[in-house]
C-alpha positions in Angstrom: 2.7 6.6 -6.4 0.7 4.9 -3.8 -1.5 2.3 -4.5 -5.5 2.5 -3.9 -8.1 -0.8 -4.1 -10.8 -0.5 -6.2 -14.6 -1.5 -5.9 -13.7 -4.7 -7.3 -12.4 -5.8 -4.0 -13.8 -8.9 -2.5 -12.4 -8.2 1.3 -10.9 -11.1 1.3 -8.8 -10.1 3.8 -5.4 -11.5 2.5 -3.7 -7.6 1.9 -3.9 -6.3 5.1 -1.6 -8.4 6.9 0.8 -8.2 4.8 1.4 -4.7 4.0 5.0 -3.5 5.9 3.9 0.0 6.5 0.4 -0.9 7.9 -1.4 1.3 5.0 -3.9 -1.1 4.4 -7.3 -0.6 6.6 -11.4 -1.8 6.3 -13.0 1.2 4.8 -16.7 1.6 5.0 -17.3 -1.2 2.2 -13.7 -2.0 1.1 -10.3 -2.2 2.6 -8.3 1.3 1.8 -4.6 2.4 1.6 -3.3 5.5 3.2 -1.3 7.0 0.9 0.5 8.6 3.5 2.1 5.2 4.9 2.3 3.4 1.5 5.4 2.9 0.2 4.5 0.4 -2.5 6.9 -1.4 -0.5 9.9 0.4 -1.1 12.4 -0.7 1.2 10.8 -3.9 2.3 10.3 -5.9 -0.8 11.0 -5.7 -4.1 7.3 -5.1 -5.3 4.4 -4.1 -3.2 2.8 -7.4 -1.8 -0.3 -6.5 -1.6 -0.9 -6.5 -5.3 1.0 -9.8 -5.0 -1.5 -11.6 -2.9 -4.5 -9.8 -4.1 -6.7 -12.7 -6.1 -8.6 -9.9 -8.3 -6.5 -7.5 -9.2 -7.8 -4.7 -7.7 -4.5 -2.9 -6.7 -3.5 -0.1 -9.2 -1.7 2.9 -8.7 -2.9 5.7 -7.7 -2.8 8.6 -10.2 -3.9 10.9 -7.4 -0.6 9.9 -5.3 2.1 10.4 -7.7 5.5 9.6 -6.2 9.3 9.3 -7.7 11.5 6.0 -6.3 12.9 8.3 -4.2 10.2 9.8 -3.0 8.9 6.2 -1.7 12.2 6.0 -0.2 12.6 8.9 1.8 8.8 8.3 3.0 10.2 4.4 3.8 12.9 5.9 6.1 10.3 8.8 7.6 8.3 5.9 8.7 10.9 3.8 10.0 12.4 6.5 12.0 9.1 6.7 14.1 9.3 3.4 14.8 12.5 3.9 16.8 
C-alpha cells in the first residue's frame, strides 16, 4: 500500500526531505503522498521514514492504494530505472 497523511498533520515539515522517492509534497493545507512514487520505502529502508520521523502519527496506510511487497518492489526499480 502507499501511505497518505491525515488532517492531523501539523506541516512540520520533517517528512518531506526525507522520503527516497520524493512522494511527499505541500498540498493545499497538508503535505500529501503520491501514491504513484511511494514505495513505503521498499528498497531504501527497511520501514518507510516518513512515519519514522513523523511526531503525530499521521501516516497510515492507504486502503485506497493497496500494494503486495512485490508490488512496492517492482514500482522501487520502475522508479529507479528513470533515474538512470
Amino acid at each position: 500500500m502507499a501511505l497518505k497523511i491525515t488532517h492531523e498533520c501539523i506541516n512540520c515539515d520533517v517528512c518531506e526531505p526525507v522520503c527516497p522517492n520524493q512522494a511527499i509534497s505541500q498540498g493545499v493545507e497538508i503535505y500529501e503522498i503520491d501514491p504513484q512514487r511511494c514505495t513505503e520505502c521498499v528498497g531504501h529502508f527497511g520501514e518507510p521514514q516518513c512515519q519514522v520521523v513523523c511526531p503525530v502519527a499521521c501516516i497510515p496506510l492507504d486502503p485506497e492504494h493497496v500494494e503486495t511487497q512485490e508490488q512496492l518492489q517492482q514500482k522501487y526499480q520502475l522508479l529507479m530505472e528513470r533515474v538512470k
